[in-house]
HTML snippet that shows the backbone in 3Dmol.js (N, CA, C, O; Angstrom):
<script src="https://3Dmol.org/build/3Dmol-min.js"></script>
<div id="view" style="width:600px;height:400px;position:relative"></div>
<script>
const pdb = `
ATOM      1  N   UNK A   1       0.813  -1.193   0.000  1.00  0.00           N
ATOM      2  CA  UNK A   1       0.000   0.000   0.000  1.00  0.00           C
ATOM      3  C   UNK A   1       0.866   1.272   0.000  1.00  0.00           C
ATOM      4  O   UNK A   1       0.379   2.136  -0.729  1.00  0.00           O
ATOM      5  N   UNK A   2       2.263   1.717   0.741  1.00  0.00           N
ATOM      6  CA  UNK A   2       2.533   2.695   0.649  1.00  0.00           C
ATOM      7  C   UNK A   2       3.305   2.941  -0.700  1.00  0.00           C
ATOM      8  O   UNK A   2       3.713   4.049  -1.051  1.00  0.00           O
ATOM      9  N   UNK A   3       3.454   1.790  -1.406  1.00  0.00           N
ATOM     10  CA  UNK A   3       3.925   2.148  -2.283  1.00  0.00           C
ATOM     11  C   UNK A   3       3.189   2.464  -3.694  1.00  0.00           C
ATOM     12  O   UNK A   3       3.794   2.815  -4.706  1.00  0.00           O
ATOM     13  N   UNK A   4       1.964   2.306  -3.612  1.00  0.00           N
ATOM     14  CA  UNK A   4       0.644   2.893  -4.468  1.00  0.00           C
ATOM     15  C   UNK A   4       0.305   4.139  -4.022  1.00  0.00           C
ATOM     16  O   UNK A   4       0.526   5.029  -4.843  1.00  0.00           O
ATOM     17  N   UNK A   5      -0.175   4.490  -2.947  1.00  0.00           N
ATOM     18  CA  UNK A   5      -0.052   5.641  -2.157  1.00  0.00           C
ATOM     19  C   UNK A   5       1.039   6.694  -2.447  1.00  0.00           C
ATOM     20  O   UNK A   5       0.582   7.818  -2.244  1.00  0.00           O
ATOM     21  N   UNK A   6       2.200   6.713  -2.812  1.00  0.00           N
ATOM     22  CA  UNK A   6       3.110   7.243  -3.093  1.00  0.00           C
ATOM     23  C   UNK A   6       2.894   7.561  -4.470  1.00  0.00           C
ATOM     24  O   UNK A   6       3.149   8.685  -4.904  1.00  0.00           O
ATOM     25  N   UNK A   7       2.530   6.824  -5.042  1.00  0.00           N
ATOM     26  CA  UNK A   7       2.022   7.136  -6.749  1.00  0.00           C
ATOM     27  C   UNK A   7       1.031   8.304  -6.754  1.00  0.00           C
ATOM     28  O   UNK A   7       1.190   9.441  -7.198  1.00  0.00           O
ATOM     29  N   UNK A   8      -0.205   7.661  -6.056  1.00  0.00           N
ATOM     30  CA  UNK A   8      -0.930   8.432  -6.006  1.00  0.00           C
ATOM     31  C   UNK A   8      -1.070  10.005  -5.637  1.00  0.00           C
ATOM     32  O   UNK A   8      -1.897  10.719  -6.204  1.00  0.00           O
ATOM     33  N   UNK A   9      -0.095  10.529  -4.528  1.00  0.00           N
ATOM     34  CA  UNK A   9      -0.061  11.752  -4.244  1.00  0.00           C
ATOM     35  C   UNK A   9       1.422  11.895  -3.793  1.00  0.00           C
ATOM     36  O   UNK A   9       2.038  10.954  -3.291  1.00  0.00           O
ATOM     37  N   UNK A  10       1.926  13.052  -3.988  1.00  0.00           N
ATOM     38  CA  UNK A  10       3.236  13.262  -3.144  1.00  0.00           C
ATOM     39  C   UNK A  10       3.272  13.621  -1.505  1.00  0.00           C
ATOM     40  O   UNK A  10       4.210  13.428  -0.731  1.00  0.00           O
ATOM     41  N   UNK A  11       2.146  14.121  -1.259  1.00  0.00           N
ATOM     42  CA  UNK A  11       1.897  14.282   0.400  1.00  0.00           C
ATOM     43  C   UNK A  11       2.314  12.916   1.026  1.00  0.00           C
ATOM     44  O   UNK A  11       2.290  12.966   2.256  1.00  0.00           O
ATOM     45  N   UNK A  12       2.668  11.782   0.547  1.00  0.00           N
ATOM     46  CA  UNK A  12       2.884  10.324   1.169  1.00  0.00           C
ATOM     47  C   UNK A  12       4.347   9.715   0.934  1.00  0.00           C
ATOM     48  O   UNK A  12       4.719   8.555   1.112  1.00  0.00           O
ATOM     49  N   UNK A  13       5.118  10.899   0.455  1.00  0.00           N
ATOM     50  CA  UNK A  13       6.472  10.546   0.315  1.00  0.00           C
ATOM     51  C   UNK A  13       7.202  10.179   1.176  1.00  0.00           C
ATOM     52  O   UNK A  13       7.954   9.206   1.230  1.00  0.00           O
ATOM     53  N   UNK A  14       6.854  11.456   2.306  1.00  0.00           N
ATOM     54  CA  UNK A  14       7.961  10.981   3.377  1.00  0.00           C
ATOM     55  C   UNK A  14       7.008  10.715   4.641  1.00  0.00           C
ATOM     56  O   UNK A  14       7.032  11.314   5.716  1.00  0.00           O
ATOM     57  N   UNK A  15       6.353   9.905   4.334  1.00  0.00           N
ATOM     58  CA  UNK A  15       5.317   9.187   5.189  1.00  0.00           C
ATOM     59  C   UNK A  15       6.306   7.665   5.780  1.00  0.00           C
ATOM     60  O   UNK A  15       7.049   7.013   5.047  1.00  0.00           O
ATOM     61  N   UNK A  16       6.074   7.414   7.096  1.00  0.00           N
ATOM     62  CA  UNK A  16       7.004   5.940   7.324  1.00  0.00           C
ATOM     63  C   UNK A  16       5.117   4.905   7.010  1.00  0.00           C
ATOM     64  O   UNK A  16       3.888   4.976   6.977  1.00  0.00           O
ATOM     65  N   UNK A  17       6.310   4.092   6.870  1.00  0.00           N
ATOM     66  CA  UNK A  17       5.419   3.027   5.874  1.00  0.00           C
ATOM     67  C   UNK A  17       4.767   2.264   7.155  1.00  0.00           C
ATOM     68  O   UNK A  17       3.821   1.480   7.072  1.00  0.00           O
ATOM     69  N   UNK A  18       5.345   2.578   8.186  1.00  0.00           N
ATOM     70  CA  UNK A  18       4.431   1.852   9.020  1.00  0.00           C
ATOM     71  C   UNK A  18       3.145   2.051   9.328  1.00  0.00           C
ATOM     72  O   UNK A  18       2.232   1.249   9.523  1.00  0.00           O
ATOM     73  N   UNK A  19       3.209   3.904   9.360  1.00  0.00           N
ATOM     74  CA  UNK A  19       2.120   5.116   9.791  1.00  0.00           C
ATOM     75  C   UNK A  19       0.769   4.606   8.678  1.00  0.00           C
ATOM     76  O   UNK A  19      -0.388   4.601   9.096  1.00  0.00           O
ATOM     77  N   UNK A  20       1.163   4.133   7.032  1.00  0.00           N
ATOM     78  CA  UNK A  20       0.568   3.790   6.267  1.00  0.00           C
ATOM     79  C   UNK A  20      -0.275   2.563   6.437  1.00  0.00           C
ATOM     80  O   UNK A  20      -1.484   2.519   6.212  1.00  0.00           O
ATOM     81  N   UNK A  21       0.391   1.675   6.812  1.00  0.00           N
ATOM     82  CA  UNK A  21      -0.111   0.716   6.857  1.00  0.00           C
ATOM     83  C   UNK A  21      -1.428   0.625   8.144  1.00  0.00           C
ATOM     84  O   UNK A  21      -2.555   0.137   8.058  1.00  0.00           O
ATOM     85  N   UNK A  22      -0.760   1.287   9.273  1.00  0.00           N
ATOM     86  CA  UNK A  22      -1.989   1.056  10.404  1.00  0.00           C
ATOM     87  C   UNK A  22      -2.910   2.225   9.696  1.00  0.00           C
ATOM     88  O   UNK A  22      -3.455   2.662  10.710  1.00  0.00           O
ATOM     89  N   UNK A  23      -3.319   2.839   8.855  1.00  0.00           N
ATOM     90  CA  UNK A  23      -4.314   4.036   8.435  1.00  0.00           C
ATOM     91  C   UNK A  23      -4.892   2.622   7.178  1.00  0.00           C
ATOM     92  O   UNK A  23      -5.878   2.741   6.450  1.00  0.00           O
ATOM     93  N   UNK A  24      -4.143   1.610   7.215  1.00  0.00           N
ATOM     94  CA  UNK A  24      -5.026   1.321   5.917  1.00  0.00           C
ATOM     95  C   UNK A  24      -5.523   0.023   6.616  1.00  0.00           C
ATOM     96  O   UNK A  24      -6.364  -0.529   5.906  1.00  0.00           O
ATOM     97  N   UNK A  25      -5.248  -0.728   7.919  1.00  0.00           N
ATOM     98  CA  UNK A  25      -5.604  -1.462   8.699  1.00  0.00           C
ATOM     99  C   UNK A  25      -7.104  -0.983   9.229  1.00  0.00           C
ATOM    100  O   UNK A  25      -8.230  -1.463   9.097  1.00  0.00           O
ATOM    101  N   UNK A  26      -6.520   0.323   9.962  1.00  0.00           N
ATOM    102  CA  UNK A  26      -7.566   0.954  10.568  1.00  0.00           C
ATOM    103  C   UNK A  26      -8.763   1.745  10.438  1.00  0.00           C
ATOM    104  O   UNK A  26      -9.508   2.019  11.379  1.00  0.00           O
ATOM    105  N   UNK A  27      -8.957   2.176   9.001  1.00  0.00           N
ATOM    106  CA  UNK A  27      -9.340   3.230   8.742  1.00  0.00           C
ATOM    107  C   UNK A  27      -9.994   2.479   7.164  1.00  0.00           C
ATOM    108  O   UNK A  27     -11.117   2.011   6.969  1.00  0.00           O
ATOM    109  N   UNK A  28      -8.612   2.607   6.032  1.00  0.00           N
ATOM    110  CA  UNK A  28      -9.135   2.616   4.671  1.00  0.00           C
ATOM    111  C   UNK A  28      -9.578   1.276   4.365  1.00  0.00           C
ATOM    112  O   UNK A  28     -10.259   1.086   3.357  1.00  0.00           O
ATOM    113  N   UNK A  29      -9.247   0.298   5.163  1.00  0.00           N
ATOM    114  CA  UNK A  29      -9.257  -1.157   4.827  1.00  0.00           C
ATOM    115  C   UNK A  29      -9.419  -1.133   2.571  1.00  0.00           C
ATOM    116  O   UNK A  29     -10.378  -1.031   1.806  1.00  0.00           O
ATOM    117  N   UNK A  30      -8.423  -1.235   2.439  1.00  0.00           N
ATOM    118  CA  UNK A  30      -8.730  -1.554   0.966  1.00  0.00           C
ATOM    119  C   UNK A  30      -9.510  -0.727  -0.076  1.00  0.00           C
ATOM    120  O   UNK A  30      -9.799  -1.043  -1.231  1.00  0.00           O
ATOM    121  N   UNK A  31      -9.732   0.199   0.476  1.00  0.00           N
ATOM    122  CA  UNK A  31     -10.776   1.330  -0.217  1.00  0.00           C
ATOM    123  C   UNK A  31     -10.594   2.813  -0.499  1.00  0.00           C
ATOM    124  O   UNK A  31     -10.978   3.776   0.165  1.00  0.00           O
ATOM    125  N   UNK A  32      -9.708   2.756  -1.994  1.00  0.00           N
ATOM    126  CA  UNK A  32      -9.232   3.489  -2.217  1.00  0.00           C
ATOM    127  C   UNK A  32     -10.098   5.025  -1.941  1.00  0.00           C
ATOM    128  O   UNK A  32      -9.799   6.038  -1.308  1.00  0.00           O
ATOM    129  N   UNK A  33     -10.917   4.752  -2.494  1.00  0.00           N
ATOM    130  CA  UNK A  33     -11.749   6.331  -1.692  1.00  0.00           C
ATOM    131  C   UNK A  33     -11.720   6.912  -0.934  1.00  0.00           C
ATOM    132  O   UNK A  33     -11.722   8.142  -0.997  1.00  0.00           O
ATOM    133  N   UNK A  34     -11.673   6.087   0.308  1.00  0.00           N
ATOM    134  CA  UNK A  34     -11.301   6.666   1.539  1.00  0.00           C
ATOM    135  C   UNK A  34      -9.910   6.862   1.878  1.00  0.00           C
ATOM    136  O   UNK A  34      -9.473   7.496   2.839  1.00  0.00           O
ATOM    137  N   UNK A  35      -9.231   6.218   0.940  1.00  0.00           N
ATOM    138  CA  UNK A  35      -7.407   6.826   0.708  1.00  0.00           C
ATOM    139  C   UNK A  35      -7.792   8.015   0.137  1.00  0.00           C
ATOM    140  O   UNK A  35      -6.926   8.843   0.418  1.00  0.00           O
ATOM    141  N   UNK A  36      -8.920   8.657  -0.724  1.00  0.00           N
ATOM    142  CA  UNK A  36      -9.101   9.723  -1.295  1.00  0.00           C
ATOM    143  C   UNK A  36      -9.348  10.857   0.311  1.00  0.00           C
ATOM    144  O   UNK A  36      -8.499  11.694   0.617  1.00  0.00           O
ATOM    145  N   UNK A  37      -9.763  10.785   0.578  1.00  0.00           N
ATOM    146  CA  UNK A  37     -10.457  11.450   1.835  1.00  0.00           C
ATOM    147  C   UNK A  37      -9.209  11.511   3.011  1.00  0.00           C
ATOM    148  O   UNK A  37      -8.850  12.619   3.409  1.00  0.00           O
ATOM    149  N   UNK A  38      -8.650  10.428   3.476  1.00  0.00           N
ATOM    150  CA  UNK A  38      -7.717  11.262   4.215  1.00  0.00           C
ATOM    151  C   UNK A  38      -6.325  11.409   3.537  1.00  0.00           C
ATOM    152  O   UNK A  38      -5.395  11.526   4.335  1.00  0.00           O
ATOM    153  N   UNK A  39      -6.040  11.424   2.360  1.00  0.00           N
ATOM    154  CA  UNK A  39      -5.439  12.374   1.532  1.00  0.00           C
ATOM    155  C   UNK A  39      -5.659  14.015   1.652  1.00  0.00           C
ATOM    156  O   UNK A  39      -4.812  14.905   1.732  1.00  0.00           O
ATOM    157  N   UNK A  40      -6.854  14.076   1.639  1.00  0.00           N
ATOM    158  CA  UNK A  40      -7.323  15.379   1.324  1.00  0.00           C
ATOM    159  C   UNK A  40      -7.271  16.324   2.971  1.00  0.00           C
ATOM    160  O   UNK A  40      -7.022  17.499   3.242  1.00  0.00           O
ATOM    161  N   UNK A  41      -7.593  15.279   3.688  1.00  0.00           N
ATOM    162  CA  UNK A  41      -7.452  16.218   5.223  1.00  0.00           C
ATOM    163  C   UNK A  41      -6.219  16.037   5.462  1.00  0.00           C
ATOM    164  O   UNK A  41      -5.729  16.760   6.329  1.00  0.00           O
ATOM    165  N   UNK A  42      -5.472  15.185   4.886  1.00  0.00           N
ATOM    166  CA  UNK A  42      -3.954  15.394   5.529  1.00  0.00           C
ATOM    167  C   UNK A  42      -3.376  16.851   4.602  1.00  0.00           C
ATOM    168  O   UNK A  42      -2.664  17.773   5.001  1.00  0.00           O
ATOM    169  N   UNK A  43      -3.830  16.683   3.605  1.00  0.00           N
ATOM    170  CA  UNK A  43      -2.913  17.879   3.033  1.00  0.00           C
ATOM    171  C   UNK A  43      -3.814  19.198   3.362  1.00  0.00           C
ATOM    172  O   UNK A  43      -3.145  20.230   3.424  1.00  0.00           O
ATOM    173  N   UNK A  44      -5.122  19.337   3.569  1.00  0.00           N
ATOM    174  CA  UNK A  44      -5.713  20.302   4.455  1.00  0.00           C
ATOM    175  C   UNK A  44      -4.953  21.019   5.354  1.00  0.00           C
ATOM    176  O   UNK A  44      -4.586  22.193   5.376  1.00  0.00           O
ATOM    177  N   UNK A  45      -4.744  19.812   6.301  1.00  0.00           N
ATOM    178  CA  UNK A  45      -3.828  20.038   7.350  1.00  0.00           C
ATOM    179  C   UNK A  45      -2.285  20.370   7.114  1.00  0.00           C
ATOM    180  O   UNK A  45      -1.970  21.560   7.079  1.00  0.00           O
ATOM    181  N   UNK A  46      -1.676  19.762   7.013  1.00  0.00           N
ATOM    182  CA  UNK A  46      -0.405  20.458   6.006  1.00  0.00           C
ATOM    183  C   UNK A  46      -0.530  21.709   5.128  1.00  0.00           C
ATOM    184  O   UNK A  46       0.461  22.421   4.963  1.00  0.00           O
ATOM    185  N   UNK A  47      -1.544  21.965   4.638  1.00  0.00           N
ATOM    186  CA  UNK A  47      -1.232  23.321   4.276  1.00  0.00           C
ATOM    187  C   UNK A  47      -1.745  24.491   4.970  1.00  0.00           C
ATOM    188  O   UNK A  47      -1.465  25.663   4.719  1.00  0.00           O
ATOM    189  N   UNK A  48      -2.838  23.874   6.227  1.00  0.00           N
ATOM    190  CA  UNK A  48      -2.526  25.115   7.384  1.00  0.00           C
ATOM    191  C   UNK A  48      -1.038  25.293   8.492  1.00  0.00           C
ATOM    192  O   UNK A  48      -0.584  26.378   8.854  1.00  0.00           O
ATOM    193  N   UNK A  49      -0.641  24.312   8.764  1.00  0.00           N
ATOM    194  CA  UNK A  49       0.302  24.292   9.377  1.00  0.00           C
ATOM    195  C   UNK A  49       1.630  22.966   9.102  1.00  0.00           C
ATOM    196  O   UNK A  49       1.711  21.906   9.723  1.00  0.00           O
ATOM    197  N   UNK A  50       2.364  23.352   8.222  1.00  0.00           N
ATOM    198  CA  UNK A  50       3.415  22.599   7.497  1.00  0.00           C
ATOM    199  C   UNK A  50       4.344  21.973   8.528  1.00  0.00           C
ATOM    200  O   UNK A  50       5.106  22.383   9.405  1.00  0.00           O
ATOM    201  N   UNK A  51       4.000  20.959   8.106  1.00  0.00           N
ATOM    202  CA  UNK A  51       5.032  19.313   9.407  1.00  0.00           C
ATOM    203  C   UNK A  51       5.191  18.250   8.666  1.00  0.00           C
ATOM    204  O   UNK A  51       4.960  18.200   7.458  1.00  0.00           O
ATOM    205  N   UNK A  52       5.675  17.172   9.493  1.00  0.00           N
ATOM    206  CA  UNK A  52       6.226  15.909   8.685  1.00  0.00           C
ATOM    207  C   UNK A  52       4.757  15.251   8.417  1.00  0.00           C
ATOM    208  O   UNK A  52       3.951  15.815   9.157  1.00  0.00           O
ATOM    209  N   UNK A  53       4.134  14.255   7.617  1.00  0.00           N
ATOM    210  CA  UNK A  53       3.430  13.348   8.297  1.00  0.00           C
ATOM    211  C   UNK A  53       3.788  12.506   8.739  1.00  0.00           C
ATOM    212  O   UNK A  53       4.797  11.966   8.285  1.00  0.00           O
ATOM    213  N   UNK A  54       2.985  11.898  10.065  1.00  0.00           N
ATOM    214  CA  UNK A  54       3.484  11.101  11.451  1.00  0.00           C
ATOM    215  C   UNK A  54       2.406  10.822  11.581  1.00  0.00           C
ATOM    216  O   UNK A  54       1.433  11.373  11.067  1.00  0.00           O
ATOM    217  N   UNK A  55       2.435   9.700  12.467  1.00  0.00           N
ATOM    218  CA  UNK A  55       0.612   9.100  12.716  1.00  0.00           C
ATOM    219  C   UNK A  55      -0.397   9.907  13.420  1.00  0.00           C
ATOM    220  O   UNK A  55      -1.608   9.968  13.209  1.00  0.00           O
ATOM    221  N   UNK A  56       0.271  10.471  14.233  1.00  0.00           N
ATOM    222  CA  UNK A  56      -0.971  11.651  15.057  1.00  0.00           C
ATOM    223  C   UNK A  56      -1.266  12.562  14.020  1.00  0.00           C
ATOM    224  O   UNK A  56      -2.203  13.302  14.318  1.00  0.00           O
ATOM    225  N   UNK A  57      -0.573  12.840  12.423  1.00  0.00           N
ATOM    226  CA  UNK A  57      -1.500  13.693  11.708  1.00  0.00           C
ATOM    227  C   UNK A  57      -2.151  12.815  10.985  1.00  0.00           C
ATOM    228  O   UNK A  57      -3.177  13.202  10.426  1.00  0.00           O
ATOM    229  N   UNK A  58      -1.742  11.517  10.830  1.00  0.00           N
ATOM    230  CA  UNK A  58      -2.593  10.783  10.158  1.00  0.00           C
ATOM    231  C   UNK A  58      -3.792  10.288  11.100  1.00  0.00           C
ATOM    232  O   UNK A  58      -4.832  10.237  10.444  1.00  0.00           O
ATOM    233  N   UNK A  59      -3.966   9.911  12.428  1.00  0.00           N
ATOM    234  CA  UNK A  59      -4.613   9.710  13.079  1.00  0.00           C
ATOM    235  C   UNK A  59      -6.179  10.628  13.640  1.00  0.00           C
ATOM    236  O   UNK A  59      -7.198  10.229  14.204  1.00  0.00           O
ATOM    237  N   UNK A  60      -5.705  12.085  13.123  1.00  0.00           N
ATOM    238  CA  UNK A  60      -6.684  13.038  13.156  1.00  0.00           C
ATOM    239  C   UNK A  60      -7.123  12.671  11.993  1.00  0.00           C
ATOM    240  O   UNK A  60      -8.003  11.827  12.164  1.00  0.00           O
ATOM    241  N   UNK A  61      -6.950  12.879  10.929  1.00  0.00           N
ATOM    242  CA  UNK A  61      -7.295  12.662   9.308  1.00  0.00           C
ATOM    243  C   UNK A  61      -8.110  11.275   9.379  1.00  0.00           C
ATOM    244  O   UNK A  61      -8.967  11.162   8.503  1.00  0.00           O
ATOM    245  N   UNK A  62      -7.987  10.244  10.243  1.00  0.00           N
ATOM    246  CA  UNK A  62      -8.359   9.194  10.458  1.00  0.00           C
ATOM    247  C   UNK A  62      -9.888   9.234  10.890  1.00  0.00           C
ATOM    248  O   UNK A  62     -10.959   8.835  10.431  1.00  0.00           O
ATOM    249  N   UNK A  63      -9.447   9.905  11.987  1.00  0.00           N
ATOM    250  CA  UNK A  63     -10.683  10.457  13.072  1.00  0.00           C
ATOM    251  C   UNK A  63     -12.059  11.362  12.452  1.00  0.00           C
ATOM    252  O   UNK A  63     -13.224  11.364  12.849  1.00  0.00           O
ATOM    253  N   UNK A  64     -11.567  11.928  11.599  1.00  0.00           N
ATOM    254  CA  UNK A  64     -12.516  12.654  10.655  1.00  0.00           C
ATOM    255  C   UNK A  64     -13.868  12.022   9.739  1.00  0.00           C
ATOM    256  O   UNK A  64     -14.971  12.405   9.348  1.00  0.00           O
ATOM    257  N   UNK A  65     -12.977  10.770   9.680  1.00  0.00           N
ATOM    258  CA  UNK A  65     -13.986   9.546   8.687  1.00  0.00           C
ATOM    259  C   UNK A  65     -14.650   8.869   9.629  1.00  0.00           C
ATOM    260  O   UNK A  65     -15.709   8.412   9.200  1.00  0.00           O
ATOM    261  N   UNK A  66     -14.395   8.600  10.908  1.00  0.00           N
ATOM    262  CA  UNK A  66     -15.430   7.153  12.033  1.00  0.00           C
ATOM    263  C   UNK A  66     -16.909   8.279  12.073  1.00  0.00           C
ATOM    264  O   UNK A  66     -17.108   9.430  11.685  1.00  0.00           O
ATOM    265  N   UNK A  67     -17.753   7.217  12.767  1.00  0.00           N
ATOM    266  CA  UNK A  67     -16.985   5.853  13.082  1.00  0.00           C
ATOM    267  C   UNK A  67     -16.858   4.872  12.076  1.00  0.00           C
ATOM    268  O   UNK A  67     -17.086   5.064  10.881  1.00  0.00           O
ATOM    269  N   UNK A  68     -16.453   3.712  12.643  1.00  0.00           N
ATOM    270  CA  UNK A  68     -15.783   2.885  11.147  1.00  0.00           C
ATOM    271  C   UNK A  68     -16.485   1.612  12.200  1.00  0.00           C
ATOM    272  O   UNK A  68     -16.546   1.811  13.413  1.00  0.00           O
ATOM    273  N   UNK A  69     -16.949   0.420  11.635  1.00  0.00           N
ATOM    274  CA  UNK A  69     -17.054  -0.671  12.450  1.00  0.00           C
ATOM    275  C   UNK A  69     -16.699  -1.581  11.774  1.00  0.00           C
ATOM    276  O   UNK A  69     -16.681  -2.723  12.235  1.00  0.00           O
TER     277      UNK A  69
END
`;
const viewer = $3Dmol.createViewer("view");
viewer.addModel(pdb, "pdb");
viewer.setStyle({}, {cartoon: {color: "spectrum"}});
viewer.zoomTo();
viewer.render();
</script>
């Protein structure tokens, strides 16, 4: 996955592949759409206030989509 993800947008470059994987465990399970969606709040977020992504920004971006069951 992070290495499709990386195709897909550059916001996931310097993403650790681990951070990726629990967002696609937890969150996208397999569904690229919702890779569409916290794509979009991560770089939201990044372009109000510019940082690495790390799981607590992925984890908000996460949080935005539940609940999830």
């Amino acid at each position: 996955m992070p290495d499709t993800l990386r195709l897909f947008h550059p916001v996931w470059d310097a993403a650790d592949p681990a951070d990726l994987t629990w967002a696609e465990a937890s969150t996208a399970r397999g569904n690229f759409r919702t890779w569409a969606k916290i794509t979009s709040h991560v770089y939201a977020a990044l372009h109000r206030s510019p940082r690495a992504v790390d799981r607590t920004l992925l984890e908000r971006a996460c949080t935005r989509l539940r609940p999830y069951t």
